[in-house]
C-alpha positions in Angstrom: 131.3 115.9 102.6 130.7 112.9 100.4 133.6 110.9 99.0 131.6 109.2 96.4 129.5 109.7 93.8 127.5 106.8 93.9 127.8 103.6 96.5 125.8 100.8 97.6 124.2 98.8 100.9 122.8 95.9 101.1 121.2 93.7 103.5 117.6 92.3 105.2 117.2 95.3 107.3 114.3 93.2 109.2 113.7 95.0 112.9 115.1 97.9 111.8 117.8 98.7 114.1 120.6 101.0 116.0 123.1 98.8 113.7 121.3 98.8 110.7 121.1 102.6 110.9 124.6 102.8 111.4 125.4 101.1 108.2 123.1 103.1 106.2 123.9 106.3 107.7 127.7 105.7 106.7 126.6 104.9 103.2 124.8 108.8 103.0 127.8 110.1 104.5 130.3 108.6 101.8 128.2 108.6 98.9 126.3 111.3 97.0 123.4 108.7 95.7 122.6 105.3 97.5 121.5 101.9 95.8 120.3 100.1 98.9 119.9 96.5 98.1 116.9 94.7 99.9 116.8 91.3 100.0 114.2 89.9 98.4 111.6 87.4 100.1 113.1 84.6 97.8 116.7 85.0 99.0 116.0 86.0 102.7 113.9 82.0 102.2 117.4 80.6 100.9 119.3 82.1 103.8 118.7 80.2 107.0 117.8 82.6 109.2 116.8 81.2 112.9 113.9 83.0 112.9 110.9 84.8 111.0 111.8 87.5 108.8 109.3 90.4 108.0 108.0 90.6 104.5 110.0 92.8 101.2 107.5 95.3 101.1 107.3 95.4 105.3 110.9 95.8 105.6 110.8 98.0 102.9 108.0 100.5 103.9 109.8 100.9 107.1 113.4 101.3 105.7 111.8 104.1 103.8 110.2 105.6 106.6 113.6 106.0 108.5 115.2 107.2 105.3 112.5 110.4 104.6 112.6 110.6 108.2 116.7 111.5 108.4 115.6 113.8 105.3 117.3 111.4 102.9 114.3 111.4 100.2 116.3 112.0 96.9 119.2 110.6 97.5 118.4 106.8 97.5 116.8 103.8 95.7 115.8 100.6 97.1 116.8 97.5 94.6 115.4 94.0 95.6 118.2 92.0 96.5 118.3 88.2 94.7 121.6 87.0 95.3 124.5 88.0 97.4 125.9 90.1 94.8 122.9 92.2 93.6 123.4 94.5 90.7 126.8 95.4 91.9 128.3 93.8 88.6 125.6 96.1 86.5 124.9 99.2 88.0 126.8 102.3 86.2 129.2 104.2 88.1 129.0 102.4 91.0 132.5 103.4 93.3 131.8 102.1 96.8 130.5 99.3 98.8 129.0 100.0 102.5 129.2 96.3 104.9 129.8 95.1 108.3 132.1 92.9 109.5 129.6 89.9 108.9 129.4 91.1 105.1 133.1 92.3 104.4 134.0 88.6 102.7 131.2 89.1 100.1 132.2 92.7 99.5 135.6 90.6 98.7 134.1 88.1 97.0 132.1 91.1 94.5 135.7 92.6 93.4 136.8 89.5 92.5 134.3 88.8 90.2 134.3 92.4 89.3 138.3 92.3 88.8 137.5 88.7 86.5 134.8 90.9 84.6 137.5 93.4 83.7 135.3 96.1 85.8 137.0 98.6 88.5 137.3 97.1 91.8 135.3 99.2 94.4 136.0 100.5 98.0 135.3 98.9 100.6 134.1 100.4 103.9 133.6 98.7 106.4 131.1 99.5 109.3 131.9 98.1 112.8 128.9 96.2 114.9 127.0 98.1 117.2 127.0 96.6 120.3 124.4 96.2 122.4 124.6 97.2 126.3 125.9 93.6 127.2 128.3 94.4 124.3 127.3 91.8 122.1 126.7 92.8 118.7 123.1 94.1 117.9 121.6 91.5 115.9 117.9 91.1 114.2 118.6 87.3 115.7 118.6 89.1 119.3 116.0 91.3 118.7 113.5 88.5 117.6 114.9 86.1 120.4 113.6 88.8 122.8 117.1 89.5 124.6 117.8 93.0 123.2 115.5 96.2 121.9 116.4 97.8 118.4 118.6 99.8 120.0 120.4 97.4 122.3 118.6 97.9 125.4 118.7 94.7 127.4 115.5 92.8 128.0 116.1 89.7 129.7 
């Protein structure tokens, strides 16, 4: 039973994984339509990351791979993702954000500049982390590092 008409998602979603999933799946069981923001190979650059990052259109082939796969097919559409705040000042009936606990401050940060634009604040829901069998958050960080599969298995 969806709550929402339309909501977005965003993130790198590089090693696809048992956390990632999470998020996205909570995002198809709130919302009607999802806007899934990728972040594009410019911005994933800008953001620091300890480690290599899979390209936009790997990341994105295999996001949309698990998405038919769950059955998912009309329901979405990938954006690339530029900035932090994506097109979540532009898109048209937008009522929900989808984040994790390492996201939830931008998700704060987008209603204030939604609430400055004079646009409706949106709902925030907010995913926990999956942890992984040591019960450390899954990470893409631990994944590449070799400590953790994509779905938290331990490795090392």
């Amino acid at each position: 039973m969806t709550q929402f008409k339309k909501v977005a998602v965003g993130g790198t979603f590089d090693e696809l994984h048992r956390g990632h999933k999470a998020l996205i799946n909570k995002a198809f069981e709130i919302g009607e339509k999802v806007v899934i923001g990728l972040s594009s190979d410019a911005f994933v650059s800008k953001m620091s990351k300890p480690h290599k990052t899979a390209t936009y259109d790997e990341r994105r082939s295999e996001l949309e791979a698990f998405l038919n796969d769950s059955g998912l097919v009309r329901r979405f559409e990938i954006v690339p993702l530029n900035d932090p705040y994506g097109q979540t000042m532009s898109l048209d009936g937008l009522e929900a954000l989808v984040v994790s606990q390492e996201t939830q401050r931008t998700a704060e940060k987008i209603n204030e500049k939604r609430q400055r634009a004079g646009l409706p604040l949106l709902e925030i829901i907010t995913v926990d982390m999956i942890p992984a069998e040591n019960l450390a958050p899954i990470s893409t960080t631990r994944i590449r590092r070799g400590e953790i599969d994509r779905n938290g298995h331990m490795l090392k």
